[in-house]
DSSP file (Angstrom, degrees, kcal/mol; ACC not computed):
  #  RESIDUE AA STRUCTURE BP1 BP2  ACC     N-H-->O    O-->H-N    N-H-->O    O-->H-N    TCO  KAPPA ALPHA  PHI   PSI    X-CA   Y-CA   Z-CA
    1    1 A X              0   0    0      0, 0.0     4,-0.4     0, 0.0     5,-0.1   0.000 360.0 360.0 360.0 -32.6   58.4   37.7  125.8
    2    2 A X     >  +     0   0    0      2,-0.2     4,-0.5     1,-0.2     0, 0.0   0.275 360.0  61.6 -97.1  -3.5   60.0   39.6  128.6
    3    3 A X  H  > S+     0   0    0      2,-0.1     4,-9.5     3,-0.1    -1,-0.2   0.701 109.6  37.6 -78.6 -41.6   63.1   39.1  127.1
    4    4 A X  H  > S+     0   0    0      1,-0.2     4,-0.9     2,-0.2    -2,-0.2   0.709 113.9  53.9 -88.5  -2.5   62.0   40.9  124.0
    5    5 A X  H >> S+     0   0    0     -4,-0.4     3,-3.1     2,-0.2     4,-2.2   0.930 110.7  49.8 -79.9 -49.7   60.1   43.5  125.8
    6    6 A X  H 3X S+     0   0    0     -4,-0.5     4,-1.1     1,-0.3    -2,-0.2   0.779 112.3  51.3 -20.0 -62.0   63.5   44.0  127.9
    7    7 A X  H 3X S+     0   0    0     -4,-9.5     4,-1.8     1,-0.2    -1,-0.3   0.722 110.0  46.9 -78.7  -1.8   65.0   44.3  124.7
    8    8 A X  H <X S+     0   0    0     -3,-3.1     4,-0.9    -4,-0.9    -2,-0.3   0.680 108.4  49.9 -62.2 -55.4   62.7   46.7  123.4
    9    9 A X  H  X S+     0   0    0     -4,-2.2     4,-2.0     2,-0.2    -3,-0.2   0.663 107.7  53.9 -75.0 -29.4   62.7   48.9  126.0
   10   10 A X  H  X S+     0   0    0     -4,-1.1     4,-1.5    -5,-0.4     5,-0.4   0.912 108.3  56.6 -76.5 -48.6   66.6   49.1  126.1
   11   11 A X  H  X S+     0   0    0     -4,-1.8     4,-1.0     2,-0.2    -2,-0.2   0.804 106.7  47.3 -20.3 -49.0   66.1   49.9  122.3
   12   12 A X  H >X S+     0   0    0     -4,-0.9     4,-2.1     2,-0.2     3,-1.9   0.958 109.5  54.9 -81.4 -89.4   63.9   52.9  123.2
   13   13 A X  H 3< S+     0   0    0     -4,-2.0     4,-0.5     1,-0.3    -2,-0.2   0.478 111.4  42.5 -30.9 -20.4   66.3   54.1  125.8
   14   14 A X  H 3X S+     0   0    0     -4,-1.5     4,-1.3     2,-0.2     5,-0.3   0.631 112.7  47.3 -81.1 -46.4   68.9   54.2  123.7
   15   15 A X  H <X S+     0   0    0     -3,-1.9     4,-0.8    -4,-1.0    -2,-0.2   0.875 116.6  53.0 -76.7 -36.9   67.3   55.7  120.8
   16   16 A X  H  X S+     0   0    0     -4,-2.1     4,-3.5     2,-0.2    -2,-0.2   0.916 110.2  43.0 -44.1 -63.3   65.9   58.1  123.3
   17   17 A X  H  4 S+     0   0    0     -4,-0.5    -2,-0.2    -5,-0.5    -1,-0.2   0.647 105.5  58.1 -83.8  -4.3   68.8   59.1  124.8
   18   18 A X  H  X S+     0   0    0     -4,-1.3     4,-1.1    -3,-0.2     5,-0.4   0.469 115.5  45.9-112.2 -45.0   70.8   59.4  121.5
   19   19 A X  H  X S+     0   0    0     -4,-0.8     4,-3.9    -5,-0.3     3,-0.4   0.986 104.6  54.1 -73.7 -39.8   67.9   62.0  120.7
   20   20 A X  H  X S+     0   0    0     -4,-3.5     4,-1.2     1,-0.2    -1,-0.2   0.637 110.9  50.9 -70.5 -10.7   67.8   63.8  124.0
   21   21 A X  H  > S+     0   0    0     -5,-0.2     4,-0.8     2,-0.2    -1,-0.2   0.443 108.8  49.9-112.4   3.1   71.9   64.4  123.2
   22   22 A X  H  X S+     0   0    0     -4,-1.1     4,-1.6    -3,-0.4    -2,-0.2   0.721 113.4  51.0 -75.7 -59.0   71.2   65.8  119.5
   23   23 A X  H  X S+     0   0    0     -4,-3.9     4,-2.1    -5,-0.4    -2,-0.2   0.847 108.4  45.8  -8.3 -81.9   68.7   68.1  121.3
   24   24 A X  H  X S+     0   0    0     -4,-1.2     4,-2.0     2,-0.3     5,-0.3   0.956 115.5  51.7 -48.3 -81.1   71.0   69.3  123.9
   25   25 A X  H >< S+     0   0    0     -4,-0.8     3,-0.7     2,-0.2     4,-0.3   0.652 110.1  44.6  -8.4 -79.9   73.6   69.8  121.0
   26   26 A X  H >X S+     0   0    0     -4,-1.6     3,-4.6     1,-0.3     4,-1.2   0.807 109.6  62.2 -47.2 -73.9   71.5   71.8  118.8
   27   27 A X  H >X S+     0   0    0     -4,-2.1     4,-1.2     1,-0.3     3,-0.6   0.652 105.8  38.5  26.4 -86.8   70.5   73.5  121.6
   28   28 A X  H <X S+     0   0    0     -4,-2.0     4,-1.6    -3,-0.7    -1,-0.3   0.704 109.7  62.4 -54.8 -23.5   73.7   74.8  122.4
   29   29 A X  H <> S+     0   0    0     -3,-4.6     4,-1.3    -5,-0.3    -2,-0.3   0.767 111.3  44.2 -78.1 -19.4   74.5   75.4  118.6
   30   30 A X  H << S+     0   0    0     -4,-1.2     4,-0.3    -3,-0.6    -2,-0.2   0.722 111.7  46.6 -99.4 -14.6   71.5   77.8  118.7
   31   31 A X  H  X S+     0   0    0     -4,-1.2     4,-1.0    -5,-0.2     3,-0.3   0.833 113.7  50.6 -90.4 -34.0   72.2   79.7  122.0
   32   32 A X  H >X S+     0   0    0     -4,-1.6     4,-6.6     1,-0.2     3,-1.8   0.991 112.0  49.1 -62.3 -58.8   76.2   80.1  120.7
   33   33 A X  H 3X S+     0   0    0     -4,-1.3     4,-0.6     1,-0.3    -1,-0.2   0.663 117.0  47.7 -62.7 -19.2   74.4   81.6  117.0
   34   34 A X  H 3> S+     0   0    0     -4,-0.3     4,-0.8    -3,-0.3    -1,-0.3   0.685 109.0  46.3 -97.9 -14.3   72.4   83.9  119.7
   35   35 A X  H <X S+     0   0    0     -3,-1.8     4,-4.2    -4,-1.0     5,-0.4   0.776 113.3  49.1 -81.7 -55.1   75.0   84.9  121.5
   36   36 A X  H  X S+     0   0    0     -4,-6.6     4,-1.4    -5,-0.2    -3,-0.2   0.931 112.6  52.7 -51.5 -19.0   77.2   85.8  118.1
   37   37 A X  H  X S+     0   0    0     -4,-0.6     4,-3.1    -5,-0.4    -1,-0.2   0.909 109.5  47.9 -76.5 -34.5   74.0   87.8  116.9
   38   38 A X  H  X S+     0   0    0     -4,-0.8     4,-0.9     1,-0.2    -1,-0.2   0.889 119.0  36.8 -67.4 -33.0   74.0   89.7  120.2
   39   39 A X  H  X S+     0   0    0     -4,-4.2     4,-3.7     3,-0.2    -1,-0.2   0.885 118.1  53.0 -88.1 -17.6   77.6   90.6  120.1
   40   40 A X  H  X S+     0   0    0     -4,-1.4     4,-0.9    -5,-0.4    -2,-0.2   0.784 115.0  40.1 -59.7 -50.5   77.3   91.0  116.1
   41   41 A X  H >X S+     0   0    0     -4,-3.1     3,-3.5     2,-0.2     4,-0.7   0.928 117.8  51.2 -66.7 -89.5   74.3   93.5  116.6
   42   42 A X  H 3X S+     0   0    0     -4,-0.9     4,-3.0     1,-0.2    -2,-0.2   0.673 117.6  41.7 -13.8 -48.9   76.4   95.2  119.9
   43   43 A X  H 3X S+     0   0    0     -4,-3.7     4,-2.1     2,-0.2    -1,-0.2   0.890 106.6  57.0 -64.7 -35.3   79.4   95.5  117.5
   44   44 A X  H <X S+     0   0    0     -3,-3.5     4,-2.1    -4,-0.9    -2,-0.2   0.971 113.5  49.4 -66.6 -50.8   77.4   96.7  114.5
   45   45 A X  H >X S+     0   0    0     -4,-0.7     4,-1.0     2,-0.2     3,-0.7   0.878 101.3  50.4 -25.6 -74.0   76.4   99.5  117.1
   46   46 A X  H >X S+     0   0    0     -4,-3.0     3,-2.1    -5,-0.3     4,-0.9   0.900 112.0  56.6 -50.9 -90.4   79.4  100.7  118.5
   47   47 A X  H 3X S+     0   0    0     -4,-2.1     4,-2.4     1,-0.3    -2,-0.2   0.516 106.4  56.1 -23.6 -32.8   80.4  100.9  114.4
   48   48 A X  H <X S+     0   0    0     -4,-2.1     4,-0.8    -3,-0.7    -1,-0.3   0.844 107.5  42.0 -21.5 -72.9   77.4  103.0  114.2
   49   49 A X  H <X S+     0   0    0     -3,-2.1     4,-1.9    -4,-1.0    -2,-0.2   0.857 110.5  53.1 -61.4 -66.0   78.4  105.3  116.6
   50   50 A X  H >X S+     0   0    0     -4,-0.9     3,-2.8     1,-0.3     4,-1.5   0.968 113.0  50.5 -54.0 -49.2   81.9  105.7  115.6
   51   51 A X  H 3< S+     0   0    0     -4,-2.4     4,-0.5     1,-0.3    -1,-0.3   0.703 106.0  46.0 -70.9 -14.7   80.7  106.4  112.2
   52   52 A X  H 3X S+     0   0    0     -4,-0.8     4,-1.8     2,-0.2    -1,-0.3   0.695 110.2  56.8 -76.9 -20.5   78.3  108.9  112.7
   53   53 A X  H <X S+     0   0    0     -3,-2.8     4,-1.3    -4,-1.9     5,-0.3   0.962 110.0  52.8 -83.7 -76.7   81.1  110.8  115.3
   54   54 A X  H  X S+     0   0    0     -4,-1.5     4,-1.7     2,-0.2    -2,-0.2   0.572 104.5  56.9 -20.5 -40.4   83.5  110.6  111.8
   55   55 A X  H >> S+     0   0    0     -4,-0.5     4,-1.8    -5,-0.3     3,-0.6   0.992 110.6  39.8 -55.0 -75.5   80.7  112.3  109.7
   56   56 A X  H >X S+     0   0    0     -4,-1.8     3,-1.4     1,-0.3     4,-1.1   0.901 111.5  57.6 -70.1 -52.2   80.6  115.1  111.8
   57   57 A X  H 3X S+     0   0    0     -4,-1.3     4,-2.7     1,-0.2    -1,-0.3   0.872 112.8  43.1   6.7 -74.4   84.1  115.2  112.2
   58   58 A X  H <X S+     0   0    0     -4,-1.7     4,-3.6    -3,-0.6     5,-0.2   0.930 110.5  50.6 -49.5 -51.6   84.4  115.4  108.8
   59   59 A X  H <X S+     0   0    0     -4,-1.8     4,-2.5    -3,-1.4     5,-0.4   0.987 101.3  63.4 -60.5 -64.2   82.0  117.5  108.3
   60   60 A X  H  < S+     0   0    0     -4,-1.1    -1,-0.2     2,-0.2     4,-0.2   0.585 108.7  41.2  36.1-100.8   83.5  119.5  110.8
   61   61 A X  H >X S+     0   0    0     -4,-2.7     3,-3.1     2,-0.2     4,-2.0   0.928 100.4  71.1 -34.6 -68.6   86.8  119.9  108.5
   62   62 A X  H 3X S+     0   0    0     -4,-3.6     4,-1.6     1,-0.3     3,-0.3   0.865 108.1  35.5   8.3 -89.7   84.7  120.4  105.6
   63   63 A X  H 3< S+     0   0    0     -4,-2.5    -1,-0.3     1,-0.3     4,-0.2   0.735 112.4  58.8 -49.7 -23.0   83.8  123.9  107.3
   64   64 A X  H X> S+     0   0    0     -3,-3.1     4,-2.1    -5,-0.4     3,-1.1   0.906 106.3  46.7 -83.7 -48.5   87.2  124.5  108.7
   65   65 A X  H 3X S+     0   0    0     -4,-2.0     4,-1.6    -3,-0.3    -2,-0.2   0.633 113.2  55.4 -72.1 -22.4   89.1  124.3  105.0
   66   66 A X  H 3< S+     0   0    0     -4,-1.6     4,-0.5    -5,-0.2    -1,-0.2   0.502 103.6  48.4-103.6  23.4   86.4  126.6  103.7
   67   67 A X  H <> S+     0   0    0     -3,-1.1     4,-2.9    -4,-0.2    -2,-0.2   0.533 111.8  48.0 -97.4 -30.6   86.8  128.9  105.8
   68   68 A X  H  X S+     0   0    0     -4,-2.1     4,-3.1     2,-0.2     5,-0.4   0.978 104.5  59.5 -53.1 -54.7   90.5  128.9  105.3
   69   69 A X  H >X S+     0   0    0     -4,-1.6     4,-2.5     1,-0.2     3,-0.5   0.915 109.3  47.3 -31.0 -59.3   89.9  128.9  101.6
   70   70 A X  H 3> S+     0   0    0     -4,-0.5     4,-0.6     1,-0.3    -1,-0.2   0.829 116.1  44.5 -61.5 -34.3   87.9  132.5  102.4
   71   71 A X  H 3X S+     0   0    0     -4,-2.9     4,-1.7    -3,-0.2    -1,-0.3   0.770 108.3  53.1 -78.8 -16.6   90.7  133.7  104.6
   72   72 A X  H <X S+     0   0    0     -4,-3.1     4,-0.9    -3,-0.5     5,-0.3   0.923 116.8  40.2 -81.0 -38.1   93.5  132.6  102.1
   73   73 A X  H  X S+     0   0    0     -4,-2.5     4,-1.0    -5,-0.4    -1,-0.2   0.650 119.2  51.2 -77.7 -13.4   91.5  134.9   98.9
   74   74 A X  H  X S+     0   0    0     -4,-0.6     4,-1.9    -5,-0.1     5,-0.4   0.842 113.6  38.9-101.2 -93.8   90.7  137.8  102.0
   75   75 A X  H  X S+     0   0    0     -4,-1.7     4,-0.8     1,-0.2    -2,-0.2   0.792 116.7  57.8 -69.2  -6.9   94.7  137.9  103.1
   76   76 A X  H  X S+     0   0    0     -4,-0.9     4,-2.2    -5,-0.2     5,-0.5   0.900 111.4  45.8 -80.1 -42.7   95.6  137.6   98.5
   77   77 A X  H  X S+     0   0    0     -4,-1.0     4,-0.6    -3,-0.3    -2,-0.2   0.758 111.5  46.3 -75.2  -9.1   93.5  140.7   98.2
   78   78 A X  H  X S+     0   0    0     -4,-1.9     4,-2.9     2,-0.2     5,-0.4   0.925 108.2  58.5 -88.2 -51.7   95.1  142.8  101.2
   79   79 A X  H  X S+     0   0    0     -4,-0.8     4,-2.3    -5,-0.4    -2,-0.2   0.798 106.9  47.2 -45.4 -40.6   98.3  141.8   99.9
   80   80 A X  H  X S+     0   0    0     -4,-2.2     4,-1.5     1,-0.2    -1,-0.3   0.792 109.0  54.7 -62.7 -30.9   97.3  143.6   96.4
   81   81 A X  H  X S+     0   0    0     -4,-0.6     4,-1.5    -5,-0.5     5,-0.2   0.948 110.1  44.3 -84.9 -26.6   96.2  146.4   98.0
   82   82 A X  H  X S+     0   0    0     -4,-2.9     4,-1.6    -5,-0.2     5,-0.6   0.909 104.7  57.0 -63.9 -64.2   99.5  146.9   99.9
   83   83 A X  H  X S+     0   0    0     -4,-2.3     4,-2.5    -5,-0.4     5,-0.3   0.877 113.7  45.3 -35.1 -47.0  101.6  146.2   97.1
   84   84 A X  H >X S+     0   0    0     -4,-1.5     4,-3.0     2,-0.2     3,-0.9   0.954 116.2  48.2 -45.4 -80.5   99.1  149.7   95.4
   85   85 A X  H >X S+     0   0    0     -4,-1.5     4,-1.7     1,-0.3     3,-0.6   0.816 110.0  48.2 -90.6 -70.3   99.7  151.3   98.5
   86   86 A X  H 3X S+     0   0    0     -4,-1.6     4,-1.7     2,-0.3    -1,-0.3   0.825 114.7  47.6 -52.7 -40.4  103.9  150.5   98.6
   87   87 A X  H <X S+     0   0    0     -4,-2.5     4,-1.8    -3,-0.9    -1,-0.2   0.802 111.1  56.5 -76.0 -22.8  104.3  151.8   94.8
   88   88 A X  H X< S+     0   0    0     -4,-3.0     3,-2.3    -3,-0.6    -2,-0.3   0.926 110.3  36.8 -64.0 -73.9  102.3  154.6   95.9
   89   89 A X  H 3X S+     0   0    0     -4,-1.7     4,-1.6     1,-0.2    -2,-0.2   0.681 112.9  58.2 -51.8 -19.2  104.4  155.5   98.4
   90   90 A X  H 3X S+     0   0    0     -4,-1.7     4,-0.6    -5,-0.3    -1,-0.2   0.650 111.7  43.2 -66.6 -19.3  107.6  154.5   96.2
   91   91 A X  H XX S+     0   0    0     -3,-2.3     3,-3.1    -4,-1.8     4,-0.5   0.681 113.7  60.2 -86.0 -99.5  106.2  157.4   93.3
   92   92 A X  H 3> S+     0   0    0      1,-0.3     4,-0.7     2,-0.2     3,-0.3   0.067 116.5  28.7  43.3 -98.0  105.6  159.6   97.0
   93   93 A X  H 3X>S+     0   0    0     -4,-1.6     4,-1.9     1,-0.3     5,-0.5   0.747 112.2  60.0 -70.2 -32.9  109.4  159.3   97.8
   94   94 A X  H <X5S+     0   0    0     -3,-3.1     4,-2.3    -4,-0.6    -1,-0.3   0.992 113.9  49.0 -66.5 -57.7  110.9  159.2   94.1
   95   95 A X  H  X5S+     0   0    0     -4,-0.5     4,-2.0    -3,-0.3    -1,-0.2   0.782 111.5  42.8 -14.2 -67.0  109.0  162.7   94.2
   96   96 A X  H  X>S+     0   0    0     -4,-0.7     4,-2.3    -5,-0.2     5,-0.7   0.946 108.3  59.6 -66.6 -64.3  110.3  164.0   97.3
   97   97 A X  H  X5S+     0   0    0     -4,-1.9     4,-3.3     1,-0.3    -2,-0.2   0.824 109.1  46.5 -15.3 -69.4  113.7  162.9   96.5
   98   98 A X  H  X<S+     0   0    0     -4,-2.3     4,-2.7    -5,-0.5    -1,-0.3   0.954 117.6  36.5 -43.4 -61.4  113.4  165.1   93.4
   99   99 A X  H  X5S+     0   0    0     -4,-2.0     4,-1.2     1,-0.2    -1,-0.2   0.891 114.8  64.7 -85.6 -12.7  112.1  168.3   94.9
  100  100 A X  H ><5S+     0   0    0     -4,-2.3     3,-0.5     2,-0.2    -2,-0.3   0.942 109.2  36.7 -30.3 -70.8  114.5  167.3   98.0
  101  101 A X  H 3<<S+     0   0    0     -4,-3.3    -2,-0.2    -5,-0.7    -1,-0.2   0.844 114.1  64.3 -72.1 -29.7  117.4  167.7   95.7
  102  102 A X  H 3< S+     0   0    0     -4,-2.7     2,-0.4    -5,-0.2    -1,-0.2   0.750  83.5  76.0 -27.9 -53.0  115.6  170.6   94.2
  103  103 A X  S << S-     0   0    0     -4,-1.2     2,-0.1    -3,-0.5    -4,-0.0  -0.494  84.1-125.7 -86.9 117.9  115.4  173.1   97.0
  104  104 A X        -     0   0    0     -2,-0.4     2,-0.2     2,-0.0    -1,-0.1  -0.446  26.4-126.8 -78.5 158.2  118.5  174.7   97.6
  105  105 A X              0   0    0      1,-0.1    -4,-0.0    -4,-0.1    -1,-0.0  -0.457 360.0 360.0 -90.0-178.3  119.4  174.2  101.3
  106  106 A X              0   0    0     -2,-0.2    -1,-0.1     0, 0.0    -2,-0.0   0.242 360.0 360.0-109.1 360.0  120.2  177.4  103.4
């Protein structure tokens, strides 16, 4: 009888201790999976971040190219209006030229 409690009790200890070291495992398998969520989250953050700084960035450009756009159609029409203003002033000379050659000199 004290043999089989003996063995009984060694049973138990075993089976015990074979539980308390799946515990412990698991244990650790769930503190790794809370540490990956915490850097997971932390990373998703920072990505966050970056990507919200890129928007405006963007946006940013956005505004910067259409305000080129307004200055390139701004500097197309001064150009026409020189170009007016330089065949004016080429009928202007072709003019003088003419009453130039006209005028007898003295």
């Amino acid at each position: 009888m004290a043999e089989g409690r003996a063995r009984v009790n060694r049973e138990f200890r075993d089976r015990l201790t074979e539980r308390v070291h799946a515990n412990l495992l698991e244990a650790g398998k769930l503190a790794q999976q809370l540490t990956k969520s915490s850097r997971s989250h932390e990373i998703l953050s920072q990505s966050t971040k970056h990507f919200v700084s890129q928007e405006a960035s963007l946006m940013n450009t956005t505004e910067k190219v259409q305000h080129m756009h307004q200055l390139t159609d701004q500097m197309k029409l001064q150009q026409r209006d020189i170009q007016q203003c330089l065949q004016g002033v080429e009928f202007i000379k072709k003019q003088l030229d003419y009453v130039w050659v006209e005028v007898p000199r003295m």
